[in-house]
C-alpha positions as CSV (number, residue, x, y, z in Angstrom):
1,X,-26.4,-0.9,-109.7
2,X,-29.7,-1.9,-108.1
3,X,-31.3,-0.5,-105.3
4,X,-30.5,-3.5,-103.2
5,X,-26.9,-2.9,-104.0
6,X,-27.5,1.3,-103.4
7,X,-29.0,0.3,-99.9
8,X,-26.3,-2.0,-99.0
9,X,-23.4,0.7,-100.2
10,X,-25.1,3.8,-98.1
11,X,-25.2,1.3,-95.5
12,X,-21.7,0.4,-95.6
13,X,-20.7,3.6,-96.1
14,X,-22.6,4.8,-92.6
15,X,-20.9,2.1,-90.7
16,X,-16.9,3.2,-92.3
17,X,-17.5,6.6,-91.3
18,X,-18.9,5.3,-88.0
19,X,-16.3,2.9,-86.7
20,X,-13.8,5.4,-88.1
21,X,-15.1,8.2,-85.9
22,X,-15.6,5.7,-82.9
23,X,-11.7,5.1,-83.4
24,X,-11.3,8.8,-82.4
25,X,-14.0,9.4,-80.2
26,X,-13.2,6.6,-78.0
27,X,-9.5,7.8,-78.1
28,X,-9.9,11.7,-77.9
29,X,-13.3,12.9,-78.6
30,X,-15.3,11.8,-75.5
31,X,-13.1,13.7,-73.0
32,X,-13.7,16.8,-75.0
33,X,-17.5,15.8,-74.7
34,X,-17.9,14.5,-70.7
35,X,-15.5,15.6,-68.2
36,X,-16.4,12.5,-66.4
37,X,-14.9,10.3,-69.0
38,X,-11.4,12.2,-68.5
39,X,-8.7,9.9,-67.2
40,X,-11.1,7.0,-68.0
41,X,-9.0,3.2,-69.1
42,X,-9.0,1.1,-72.4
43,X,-12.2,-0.9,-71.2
44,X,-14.2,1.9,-71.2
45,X,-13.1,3.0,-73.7
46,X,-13.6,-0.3,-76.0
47,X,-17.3,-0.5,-74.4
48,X,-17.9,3.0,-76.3
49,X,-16.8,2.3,-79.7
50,X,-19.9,0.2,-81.1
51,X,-22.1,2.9,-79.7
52,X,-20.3,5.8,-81.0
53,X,-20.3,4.1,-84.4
54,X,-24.1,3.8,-84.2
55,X,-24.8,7.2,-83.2
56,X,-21.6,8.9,-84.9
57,X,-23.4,12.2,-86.5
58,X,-25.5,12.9,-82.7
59,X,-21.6,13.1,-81.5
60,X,-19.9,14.4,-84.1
61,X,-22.8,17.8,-83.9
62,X,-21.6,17.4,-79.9
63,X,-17.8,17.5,-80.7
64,X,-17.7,20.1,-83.1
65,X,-20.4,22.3,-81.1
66,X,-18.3,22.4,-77.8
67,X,-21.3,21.6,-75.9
68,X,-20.6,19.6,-73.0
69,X,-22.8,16.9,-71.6
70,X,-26.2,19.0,-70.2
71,X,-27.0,18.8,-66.6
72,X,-30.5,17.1,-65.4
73,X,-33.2,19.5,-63.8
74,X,-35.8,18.1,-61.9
75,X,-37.7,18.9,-58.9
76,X,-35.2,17.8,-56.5
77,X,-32.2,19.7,-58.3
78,X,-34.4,22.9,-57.9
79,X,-35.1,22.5,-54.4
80,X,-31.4,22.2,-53.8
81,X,-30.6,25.0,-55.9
82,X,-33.5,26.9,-54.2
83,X,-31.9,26.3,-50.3
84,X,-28.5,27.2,-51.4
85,X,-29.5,30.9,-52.8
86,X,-31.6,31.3,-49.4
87,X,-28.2,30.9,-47.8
């Protein structure tokens, strides 16, 4: 085997176990993930599955972690938080 033929197997290999996990990220996974994708339809769905294959082990460490998707803090999320403790 040459190493052209090494790169294009680990390559290959990357994008199976990709669109494989896509199929059940896109199907399960992401509602486990984002609340916000609960209930969501096939087109959303769909739209997910060449990212997911892409970034496959970032959400695979996400599924298996439990963690849910973190919330933003800024400036303007402090403030808020800041007036609703004063209350």
């Amino acid at each position: 085997m040459s190493v052209a033929e090494g790169i294009v197997f680990v390559f290959l290999t990357y994008g199976l176990a990709g669109l494989v996990f896509a199929v059940y990220f896109a199907l399960s996974g992401v509602a486990r993930v984002d609340d916000a994708a609960k209930g969501s339809g096939f087109g959303f769905r769909l739209l997910i599955i060449p990212a997911s294959a892409a970034l496959w082990p970032l959400l695979l460490a996400r599924v298996l972690s439990g963690r849910k998707v973190p919330v933003e803090t800024n400036a303007h999320r402090q403030a808020a938080r800041r007036e609703d403790d004063g209350k």
